[in-house]
Structure formats: structure tokens, C-alpha cells
C-alpha positions in Angstrom: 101.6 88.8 133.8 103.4 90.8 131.1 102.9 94.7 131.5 104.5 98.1 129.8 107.0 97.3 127.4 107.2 93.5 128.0 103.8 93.2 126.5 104.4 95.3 123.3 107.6 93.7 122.6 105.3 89.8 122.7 102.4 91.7 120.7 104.6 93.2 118.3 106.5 89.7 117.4 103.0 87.8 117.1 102.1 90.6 114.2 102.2 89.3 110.4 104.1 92.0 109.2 104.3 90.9 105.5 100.7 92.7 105.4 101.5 95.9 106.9 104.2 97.0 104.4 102.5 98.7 100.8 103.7 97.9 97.5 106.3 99.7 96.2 104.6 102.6 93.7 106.5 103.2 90.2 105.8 106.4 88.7 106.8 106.7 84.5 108.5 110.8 83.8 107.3 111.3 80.6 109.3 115.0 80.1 113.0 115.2 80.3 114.2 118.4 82.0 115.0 121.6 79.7 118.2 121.1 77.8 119.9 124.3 79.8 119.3 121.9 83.0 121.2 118.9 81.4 124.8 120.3 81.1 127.5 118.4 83.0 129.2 120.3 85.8 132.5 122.4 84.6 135.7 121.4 85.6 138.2 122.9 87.6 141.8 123.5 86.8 143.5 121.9 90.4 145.7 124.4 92.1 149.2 124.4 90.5 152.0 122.4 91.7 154.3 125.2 92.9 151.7 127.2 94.7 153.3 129.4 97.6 152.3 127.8 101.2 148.5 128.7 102.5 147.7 128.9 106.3 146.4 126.3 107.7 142.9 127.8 108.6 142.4 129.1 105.1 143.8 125.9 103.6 140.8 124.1 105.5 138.1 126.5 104.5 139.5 126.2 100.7 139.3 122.2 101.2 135.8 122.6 102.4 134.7 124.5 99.3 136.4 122.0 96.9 134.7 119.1 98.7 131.4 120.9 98.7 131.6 122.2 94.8 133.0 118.2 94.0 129.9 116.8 95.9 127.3 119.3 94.0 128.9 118.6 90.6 128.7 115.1 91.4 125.4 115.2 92.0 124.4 117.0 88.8 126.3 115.0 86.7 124.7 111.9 88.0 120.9 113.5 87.6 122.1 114.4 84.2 123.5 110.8 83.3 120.0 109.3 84.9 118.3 111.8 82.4 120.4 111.4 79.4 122.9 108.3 79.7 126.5 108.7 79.2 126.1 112.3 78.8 128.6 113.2 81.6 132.1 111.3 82.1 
């Protein structure tokens, strides 16, 4: 006699799952976002190539910014592109 887990595990395998999942629900956006929200992230100038030597603590928490300011600007230009194609490069 199966008891606890054992029997869940044979209940759960004798399902038909194919009914349990819903159908995936498309929603049409009829209004683009306000112009002032579709500009493309600025750019940043990169530090300059003779650039006196930063401590190793700051130089982590400035890396940590630029990955953090890249990965937002990333994500705006791509909301942007998915709003207006080919808008950002």
C-alpha cells in the first residue's frame, strides 16, 4: 500500500495535464507611450585611457555603477525599440 508522498507522486503521473494548463491570453496596446518616454538612453564617454590609478575598493564600487547604469539603459532602449523599431542602435 502506497502512503504520503509515494501516493502523490503515482496520482500526480496518472493526471492529464494537457487540460490543466490555460491558453495563453494576447492582449493588443493600442497607445504608444508619450514621446518624452521613447528617447534612447545617453551615452557615456568611457573613462580616458591615461587615467591616474583608482583604489581598488572605489574602482569596484565605480564598476558596479557602470554595470548597473549599462543594464538600465539597456533595458530602456529595448522597451523603446519594442515601442518604435529601430529607434535605438
Amino acid at each position: 500500500m502506497l502512503t504520503g508522498s509515494g501516493l502523490l507522486t503515482t496520482l500526480s503521473s496518472c493526471a492529464d495535464h494537457t487540460k490543466l494548463s490555460a491558453p495563453p491570453v494576447a492582449v493588443k496596446v493600442e497607445n504608444r507611450p508619450p514621446a518624452d518616454l521613447l528617447v534612447c538612453a545617453d551615452t557615456v564617454p568611457a573613462f580616458p585611457t591615461q587615467s591616474v590609478t583608482i583604489p581598488v575598493d572605489l574602482r569596484t564600487a565605480i564598476e558596479k555603477l557602470a554595470l548597473g547604469y549599462r543594464s538600465n539603459a539597456d533595458r530602456l532602449n529595448r522597451l523603446v525599440n519594442w515601442s518604435v523599431p529601430d529607434t535605438c542602435k
